[in-house]
C-alpha positions in Angstrom: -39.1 -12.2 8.1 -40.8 -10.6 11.4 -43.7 -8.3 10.8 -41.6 -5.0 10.9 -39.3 -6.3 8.1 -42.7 -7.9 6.0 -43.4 -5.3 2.6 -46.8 -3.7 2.5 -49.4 -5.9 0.0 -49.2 -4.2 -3.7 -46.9 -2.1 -4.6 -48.9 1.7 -3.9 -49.3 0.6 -0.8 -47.1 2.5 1.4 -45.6 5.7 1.2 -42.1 6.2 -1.3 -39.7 6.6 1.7 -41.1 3.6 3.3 -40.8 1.4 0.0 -37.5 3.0 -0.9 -36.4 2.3 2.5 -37.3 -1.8 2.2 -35.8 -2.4 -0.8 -32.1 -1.2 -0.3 -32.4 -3.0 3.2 -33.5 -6.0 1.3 -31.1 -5.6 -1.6 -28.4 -4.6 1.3 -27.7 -1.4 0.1 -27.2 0.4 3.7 -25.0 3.0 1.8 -27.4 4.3 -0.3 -30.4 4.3 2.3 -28.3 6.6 4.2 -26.8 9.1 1.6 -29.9 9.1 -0.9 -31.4 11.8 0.5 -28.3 14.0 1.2 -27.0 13.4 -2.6 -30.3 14.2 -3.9 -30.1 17.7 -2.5 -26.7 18.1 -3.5 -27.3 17.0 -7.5 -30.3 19.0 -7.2 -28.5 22.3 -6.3 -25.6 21.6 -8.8 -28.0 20.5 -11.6 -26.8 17.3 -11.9 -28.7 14.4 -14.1 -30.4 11.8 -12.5 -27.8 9.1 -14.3 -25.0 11.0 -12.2 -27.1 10.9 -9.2 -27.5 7.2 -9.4 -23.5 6.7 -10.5 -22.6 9.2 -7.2 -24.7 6.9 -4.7 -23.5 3.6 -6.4 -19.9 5.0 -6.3 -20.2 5.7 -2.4 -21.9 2.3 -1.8 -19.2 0.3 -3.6 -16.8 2.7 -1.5 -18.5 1.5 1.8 -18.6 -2.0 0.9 -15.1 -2.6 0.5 -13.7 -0.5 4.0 -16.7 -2.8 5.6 -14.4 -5.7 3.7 -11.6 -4.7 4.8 -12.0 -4.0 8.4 -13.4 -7.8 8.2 -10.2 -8.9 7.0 -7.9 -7.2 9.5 -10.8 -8.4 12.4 -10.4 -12.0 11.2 -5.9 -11.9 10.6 -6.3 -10.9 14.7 -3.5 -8.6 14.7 -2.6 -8.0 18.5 -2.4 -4.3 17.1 -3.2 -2.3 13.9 0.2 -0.5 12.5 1.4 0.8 9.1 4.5 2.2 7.5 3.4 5.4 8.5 4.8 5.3 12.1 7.5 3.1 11.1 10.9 5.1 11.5 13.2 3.5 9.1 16.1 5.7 10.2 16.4 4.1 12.9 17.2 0.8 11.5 19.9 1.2 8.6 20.6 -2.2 7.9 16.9 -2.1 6.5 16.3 -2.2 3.2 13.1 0.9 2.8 13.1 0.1 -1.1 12.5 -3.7 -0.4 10.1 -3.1 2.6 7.8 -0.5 0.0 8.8 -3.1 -2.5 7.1 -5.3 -0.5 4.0 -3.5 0.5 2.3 -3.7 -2.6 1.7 -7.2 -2.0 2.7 -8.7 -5.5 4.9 -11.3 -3.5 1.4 -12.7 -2.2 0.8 -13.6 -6.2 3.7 -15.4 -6.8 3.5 -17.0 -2.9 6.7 -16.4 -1.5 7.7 -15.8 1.6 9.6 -13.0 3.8 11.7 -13.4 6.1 12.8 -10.7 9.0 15.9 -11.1 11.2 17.4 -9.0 12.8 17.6 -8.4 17.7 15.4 -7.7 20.0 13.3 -4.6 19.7 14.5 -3.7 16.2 10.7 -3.3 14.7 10.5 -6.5 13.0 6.5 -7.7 14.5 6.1 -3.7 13.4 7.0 -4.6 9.6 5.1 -8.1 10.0 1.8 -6.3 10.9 2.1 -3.0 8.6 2.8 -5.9 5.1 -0.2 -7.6 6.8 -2.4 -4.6 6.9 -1.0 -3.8 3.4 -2.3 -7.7 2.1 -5.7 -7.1 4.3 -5.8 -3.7 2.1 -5.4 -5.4 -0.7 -7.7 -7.9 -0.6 -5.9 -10.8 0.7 -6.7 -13.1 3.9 -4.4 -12.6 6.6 -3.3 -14.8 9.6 -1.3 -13.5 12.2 0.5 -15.6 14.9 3.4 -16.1 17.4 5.1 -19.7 16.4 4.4 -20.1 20.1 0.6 -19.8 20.2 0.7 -21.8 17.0 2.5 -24.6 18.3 0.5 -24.4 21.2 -3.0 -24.4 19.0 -1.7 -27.0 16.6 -1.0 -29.4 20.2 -4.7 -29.2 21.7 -6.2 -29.2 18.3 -3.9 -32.8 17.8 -5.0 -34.0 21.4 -8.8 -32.8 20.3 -8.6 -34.8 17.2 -9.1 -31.5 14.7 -5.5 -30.8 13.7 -6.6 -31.7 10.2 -9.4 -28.6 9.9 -6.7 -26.2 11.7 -4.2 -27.3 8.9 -6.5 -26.8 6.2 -7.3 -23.4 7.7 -3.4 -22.2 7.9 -3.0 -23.6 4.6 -5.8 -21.6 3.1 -5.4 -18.1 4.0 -3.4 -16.3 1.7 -0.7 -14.7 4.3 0.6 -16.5 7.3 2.5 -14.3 9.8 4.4 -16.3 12.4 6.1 -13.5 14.8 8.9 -14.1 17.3 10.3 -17.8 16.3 13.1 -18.2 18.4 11.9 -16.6 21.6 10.9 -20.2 23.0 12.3 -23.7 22.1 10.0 -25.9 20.6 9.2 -29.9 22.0 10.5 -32.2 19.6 6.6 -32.8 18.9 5.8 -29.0 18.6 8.5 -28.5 16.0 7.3 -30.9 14.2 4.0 -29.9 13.8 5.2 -26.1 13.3 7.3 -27.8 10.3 4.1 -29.8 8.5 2.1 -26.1 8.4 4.8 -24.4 7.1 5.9 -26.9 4.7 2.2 -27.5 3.3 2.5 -23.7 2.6 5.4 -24.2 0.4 5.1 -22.6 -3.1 0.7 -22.8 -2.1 0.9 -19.4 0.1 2.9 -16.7 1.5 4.4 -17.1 4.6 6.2 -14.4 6.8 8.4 -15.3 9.8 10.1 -12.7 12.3 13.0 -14.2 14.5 15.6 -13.0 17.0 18.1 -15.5 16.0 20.1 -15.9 12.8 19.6 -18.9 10.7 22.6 -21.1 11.8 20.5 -21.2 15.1 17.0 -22.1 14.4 18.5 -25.7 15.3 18.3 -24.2 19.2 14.4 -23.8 18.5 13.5 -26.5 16.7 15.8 -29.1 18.3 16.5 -30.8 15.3 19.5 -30.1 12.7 17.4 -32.1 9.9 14.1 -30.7 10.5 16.0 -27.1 10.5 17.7 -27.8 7.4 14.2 -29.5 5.3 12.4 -25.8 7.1 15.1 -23.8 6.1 15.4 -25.3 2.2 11.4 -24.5 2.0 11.3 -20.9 3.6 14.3 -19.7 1.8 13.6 -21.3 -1.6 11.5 -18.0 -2.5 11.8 -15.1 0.4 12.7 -11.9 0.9 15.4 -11.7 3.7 14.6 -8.5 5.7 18.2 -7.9 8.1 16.9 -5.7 11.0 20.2 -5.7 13.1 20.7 -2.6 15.0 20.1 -0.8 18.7 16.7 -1.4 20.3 14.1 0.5 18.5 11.7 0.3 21.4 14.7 1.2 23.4 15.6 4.3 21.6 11.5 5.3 22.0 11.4 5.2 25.6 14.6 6.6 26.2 13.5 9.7 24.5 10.2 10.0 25.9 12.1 9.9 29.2 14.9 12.7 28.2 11.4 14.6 27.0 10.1 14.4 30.3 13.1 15.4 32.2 13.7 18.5 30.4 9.8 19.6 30.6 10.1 18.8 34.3 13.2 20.7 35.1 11.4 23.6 32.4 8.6 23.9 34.7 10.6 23.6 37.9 12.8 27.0 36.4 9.8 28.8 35.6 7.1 31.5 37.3 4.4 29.4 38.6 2.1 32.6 37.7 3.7 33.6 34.5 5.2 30.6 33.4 8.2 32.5 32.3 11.8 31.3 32.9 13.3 32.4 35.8 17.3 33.4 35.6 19.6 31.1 38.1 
């Protein structure tokens, strides 16, 4: 403890604020060392008991706490970016299933560890519906993992060649969620496919597992060069999962061609229009 943190000899010594001050830094209350004074005035005004006060700045500590939890979770699953349901346009995709996919969001598939699994081309928002059912699990209270199967493979080879494959595996194996994104995008070695297979496998009926791929299942063989190891994956993923279809046009596709029709039409608009009034002029 340095000598700004050390607590005055005796307990008068000192004035309140100051002692009030150490104690919820020591009892790692940084909620309530913030808001006390601010809620006092406010119970004070609205006559409200000193058991209420205490219950209000408890209540807003307890609040704190868990979104300073929760932003640890989604830190620690590395998402390569934070997205919801919220700016998800389900429209767009009708081969989705939106009852499933809210189904899905309240994480109860986590309990009973199984897995889900979202097919479906290019572009069709299926890392979008891998992150926003991480998020939810993060929100939850789950821990989260997020991945490529490329990066993973790619991880699980140096740490072989470093000689710590064993504390990666134990560290996939532990966290409650496991998002692998984009299998299929890049064939695996012989080697890497079968270390992609062990984490998986040692998963099985232990944790949840979701996977995003580009191909249907009759071609995982292309990825992971091997028609037994596909079939022993396949039997273990499929055994308990939730098959998301996401066939359709290119989401992404469809965004950027609108924000480029957009921009043509406010173009030509302000090319048609008074540069001093803005008002359209007539051809």
């Amino acid at each position: 403890m340095t000598d700004k943190d050390a607590m005055p000899v005796g307990t008068t010594a000192g004035t309140p604020q100051v002692l009030l001050a150490h104690h919820l830094k020591q009892l790692k209350l940084p909620t309530v060392l913030r808001e006390y004074e601010k809620v006092a005035r406010e119970c004070a005004q609205g006559g409200v008991d000193h058991t209420r006060y205490l219950l209000r700045l408890i209540e807003l500590e307890l609040i704190d706490r868990e979104r300073r939890t929760i932003e640890r979770r989604i830190r620690a699953a590395r998402f390569p970016a934070v997205k919801s349901f919220d700016t998800f346009e389900f429209t767009a995709i009708p081969s989705l299933n939106k009852m499933m996919v809210v189904e899905l969001a309240r994480c109860e598939y986590i309990l009973r560890r199984e897995n889900v699994i979202a097919l479906g081309n290019s572009g069709t928002g299926k890392t979008h519906v891998a992150l926003a059912l991480g998020l939810a699990a993060c929100q939850k209270g789950f821990t989260v993992a997020f991945t490529t199967a490329a990066s993973l493979v790619n991880q699980l080879m140096e740490a072989r060649d470093e000689r710590r494959l064993l504390k990666l595996q134990r560290e996939m194996a532990a966290v409650k969620l496991l998002v692998v994104d984009e299998l299929g995008y890049v064939p695996l070695s012989p080697t890497g496919a079968e270390l992609l297979f062990e984490v998986l496998s040692q998963r099985y009926e232990r944790g949840s597992t979701i996977i995003t791929s580009n191909l249907p299942f009759e071609d995982w063989t292309q990825v992971l060069a091997s028609e037994r190891l596909t079939g022993a994956l396949l039997d273990r993923l499929t055994h308990h999962a939730t098959i998301l279809t996401m066939n359709g046009d290119s989401y992404r596709l469809k965004q950027s061609t609108g924000r480029k029709r957009r921009g043509a039409e406010q173009n030509q608009a302000s090319a048609l229009s008074d540069p001093d009034t803005g008002e359209i002029l007539s051809s």
